[in-house]
N, C-alpha and C positions, 0 to 999 in steps of 0.2 A: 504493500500500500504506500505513495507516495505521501509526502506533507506535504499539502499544501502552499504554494507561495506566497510570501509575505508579498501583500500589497499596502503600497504608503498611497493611502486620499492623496497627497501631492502630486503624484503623478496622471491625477484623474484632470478632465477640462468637462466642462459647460456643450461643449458643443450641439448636442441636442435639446439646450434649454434656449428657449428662444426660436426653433426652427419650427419646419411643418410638422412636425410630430406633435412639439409643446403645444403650436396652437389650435390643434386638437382636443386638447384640454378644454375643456367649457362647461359652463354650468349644468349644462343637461347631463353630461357625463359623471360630473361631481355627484348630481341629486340622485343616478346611479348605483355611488358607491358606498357597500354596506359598512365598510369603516366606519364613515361621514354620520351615518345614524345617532341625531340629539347632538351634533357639536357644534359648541359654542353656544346652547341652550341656556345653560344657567352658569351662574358663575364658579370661578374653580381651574383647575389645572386635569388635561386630559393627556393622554402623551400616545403614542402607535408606533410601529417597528416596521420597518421593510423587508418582509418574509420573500423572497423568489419573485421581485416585481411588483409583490402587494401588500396593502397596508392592513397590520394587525394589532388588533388591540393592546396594546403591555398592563400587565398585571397591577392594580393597582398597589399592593404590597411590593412593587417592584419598582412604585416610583421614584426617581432621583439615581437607580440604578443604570448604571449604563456601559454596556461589552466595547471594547475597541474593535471588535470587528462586525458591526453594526451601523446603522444609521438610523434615526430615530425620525418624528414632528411631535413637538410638545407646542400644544396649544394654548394662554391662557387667558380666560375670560373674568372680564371684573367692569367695575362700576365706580363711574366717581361719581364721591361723596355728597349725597342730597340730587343724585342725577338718576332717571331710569334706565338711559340707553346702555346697552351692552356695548364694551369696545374688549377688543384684541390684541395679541401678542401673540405671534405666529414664527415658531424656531423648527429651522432643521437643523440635528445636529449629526456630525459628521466623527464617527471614532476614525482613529488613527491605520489602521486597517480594514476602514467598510472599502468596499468594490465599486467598482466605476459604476455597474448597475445599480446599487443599492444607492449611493450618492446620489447619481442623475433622478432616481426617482423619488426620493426624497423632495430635492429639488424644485419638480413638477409639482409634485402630488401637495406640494406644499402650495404650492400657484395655484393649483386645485381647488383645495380649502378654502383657499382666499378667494378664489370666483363664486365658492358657497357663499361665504359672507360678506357677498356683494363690495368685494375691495376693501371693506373697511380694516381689514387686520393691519399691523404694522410689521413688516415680514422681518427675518434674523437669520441669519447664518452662523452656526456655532460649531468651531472644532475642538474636538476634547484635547484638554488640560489648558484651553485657553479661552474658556468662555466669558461670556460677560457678566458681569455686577448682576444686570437684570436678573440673567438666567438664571446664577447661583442664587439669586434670594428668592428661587420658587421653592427651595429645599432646605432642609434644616444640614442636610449631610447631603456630600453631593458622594457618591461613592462610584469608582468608575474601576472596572473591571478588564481583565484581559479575556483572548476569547471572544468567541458568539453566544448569544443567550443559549443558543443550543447545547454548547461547551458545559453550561455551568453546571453545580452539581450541588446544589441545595439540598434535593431527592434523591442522594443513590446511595447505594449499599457501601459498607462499610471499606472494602477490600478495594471500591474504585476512587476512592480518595488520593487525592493528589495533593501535598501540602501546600501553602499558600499564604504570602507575607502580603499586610496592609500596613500602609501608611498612614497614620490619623493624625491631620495637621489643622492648625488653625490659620487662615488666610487676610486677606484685606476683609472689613466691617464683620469679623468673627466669625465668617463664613468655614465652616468645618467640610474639608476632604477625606475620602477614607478611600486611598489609589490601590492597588493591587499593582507591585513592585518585585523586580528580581528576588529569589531568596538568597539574598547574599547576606554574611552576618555583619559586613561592613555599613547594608545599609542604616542599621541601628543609629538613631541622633539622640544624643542627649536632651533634648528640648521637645522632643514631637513623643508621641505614642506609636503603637505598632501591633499590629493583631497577627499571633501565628496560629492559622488555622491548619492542625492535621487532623481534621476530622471530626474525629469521637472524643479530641482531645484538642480546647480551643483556650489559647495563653493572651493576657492581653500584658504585654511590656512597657510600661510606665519609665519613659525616660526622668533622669533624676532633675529637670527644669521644665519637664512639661507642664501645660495648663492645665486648671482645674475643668476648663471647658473640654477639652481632649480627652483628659480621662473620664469623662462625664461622656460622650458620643463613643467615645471608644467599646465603653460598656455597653453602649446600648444596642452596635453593633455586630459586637460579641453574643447578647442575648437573642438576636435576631435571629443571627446561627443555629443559636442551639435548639431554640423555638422548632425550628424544623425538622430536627434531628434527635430523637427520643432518647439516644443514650450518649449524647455527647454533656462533658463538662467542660467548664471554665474555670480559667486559674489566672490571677496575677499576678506579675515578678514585677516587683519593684526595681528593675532598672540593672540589675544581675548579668554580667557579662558573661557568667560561668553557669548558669542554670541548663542543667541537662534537656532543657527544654532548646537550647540553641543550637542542641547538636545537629536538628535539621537544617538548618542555615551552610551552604557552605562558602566557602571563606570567599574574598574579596566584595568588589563595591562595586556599585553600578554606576556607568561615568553617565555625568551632567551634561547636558549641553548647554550653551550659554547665547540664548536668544538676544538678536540686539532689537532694538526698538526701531521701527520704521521711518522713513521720511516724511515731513511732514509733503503732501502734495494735492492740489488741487483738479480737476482736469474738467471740462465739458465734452456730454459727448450727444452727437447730434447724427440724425441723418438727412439734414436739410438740403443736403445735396445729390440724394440720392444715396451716397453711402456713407457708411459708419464709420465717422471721424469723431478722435478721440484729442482733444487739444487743450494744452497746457496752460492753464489760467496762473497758477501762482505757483509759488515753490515756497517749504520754510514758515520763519512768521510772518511771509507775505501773505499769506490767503486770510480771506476775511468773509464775513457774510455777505459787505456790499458787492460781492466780487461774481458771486452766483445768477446765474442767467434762467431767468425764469421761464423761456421758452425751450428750453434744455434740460438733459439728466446731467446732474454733476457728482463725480467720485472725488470727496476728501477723505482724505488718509491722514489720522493725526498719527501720533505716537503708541497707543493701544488698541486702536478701531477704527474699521473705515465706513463713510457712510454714503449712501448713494442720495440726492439730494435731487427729487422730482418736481420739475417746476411748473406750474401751474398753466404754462402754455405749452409745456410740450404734447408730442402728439402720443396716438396710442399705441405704437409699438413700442418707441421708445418709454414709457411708461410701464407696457408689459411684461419688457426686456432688464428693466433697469438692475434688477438681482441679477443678473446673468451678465451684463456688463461689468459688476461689480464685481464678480466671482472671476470672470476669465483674465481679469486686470488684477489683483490681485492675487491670485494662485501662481503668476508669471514673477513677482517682485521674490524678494529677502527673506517677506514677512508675511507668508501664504496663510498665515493660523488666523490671522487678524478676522475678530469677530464682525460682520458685515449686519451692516442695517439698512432699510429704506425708509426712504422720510418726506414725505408729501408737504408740499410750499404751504405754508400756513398751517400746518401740524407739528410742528416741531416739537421736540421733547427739550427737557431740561438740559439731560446731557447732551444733545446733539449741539446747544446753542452755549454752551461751556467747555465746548472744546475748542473752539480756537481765541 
């Protein structure tokens, strides 16, 4: 039996987002499909997986959970305050190993949704371990997995256990991770938590400057585990370099990569001439809001996020296309993970107007 090959999302492109196939996509087909059944009904967070082309529901106890080789749409609906209307937040997210296929229809399927709810969502593009603020504050613990859902083993017999090291860290606005990490005994931090799960036998390792927040998530998703697993326990070492419990760890570290931060860039992109030109408004702390062309889609690229900027004369390709301009212009740069957003002229969100 071969293993399968690593695929890195980076190597995937856009190409069939935006073409005759995407625009294919319409609302009759949306009302269609049985996914779509009740979304964006009432308020709340819904989330769906991309099984073989098509979108499945994800387990509610499974929310905030996410495989790297996967690709997801988390939908969320809410209400502002003393307002009836429902509004939207609309993410595909992309693990670090989902497949060109599952990406692209993600993608779609997410354009999809949005022609259900008659345009109104605010769409997102999010790749694991680099998501946005927004996204992580749908979750208390964002926990991201290695593996396809199909991989994991929440459910199996004892004997098909494979051990497995978590990382519990606490992030920017307290925001708690729990990654699924080499078992290497190097990766241990003094400062962070660490869940080794073999099984029927689940350790949580309390580094000796961890937070009390950490060790408080850590637990909980330690009990999660065990929750499903009738004869497993849980133990915790206080930060123990020598605990028989590390013999499964083997030796060395997992190297870091060291991500830079993007250019700041501004671009218009138009097809007023017939074709898709993409042209250079500002560089730097030149780009400014007055700088945005409202008969145009524009991509600003700060330093964490890029955002696609629809202006209220442009027309409706460009309009329909504008994530997929975003996505094919960005996946080509330094800084391919940068979390994407679309933002309609006179909709602006807070953080979009604080970023430059």
């Amino acid at each position: 039996m071969q293993k399968p090959k690593d695929y890195d999302w980076k190597d995937s492109n856009m190409a069939l987002f935006g073409s005759d196939t995407d625009k294919k996509v319409k609302k009759e087909s949306a009302e269609t499909e049985p996914a779509w059944a009740g979304a964006g009904q009432a308020v709340g967070i819904q989330i769906w997986r991309i099984v073989k082309f098509k979108v499945e529901h994800w387990e509610k106890d499974q929310y905030g959970e996410f495989y790297n080789g996967d690709s997801y749409i988390i939908l969320n609906t809410y209400k502002e305050e003393d307002k009836d209307a429902l509004l939207y937040d609309v993410h595909f997210w992309i693990g670090k190993y989902s497949t060109q296929d599952e990406y692209g229809t993600a993608a779609y399927k997410t354009v999809e949704l949005d022609t259900l709810l008659d345009d109104r969502p605010i769409q997102h593009r999010e790749v694991q371990g680099h998501e946005s603020p927004l996204f992580k504050g749908y979750f208390d613990t964002l926990t991201l997995l290695k593996g396809g859902a199909d991989t994991g083993f929440r459910r199996v017999l004892p004997e098909a256990y494979k051990a497995r090291l978590f990382h519990v860290m606490k992030g920017e606005k307290k925001q708690i991770t729990c990654s699924q990490v080499s078992l290497k005994k190097g990766n241990l931090k003094d400062g962070d938590v660490f869940i080794i799960d073999n099984g029927d036998k689940i350790y949580q390792w309390n580094g000796k400057k961890c937070s009390p927040d950490e060790k408080f998530k850590a637990a909980a998703e330690c009990q999660k585990l065990k929750s499903v697993r009738a004869k497993a326990s849980v133990e915790t070492i206080g930060g123990s370099m020598s605990h028989p419990a590390l013999k499964i760890l083997k030796p060395g570290e997992s190297k870091q990569k060291e991500e830079k931060k993007a250019d700041k860039m501004m671009f218009a992109v138009s097809d007023a001439d017939g074709s898709l030109d993409m042209d250079e408004i500002a560089v730097g702390d030149d780009i400014s809001q007055d700088k945005l062309r409202q008969d145009d889609v524009c991509i600003i690229v700060v330093e964490d996020h890029c955002y696609c900027w629809v202006g209220g004369g442009a027309n409706i390709d460009e309009r329909k296309n504008a994530m997929s301009y975003a996505c094919n212009y960005i996946n080509k740069t330094e800084t391919p993970w940068l979390p994407i957003t679309v933002v309609a002229q006179g909709s602006e969100s807070q953080a979009f107007l604080s970023a430059f």
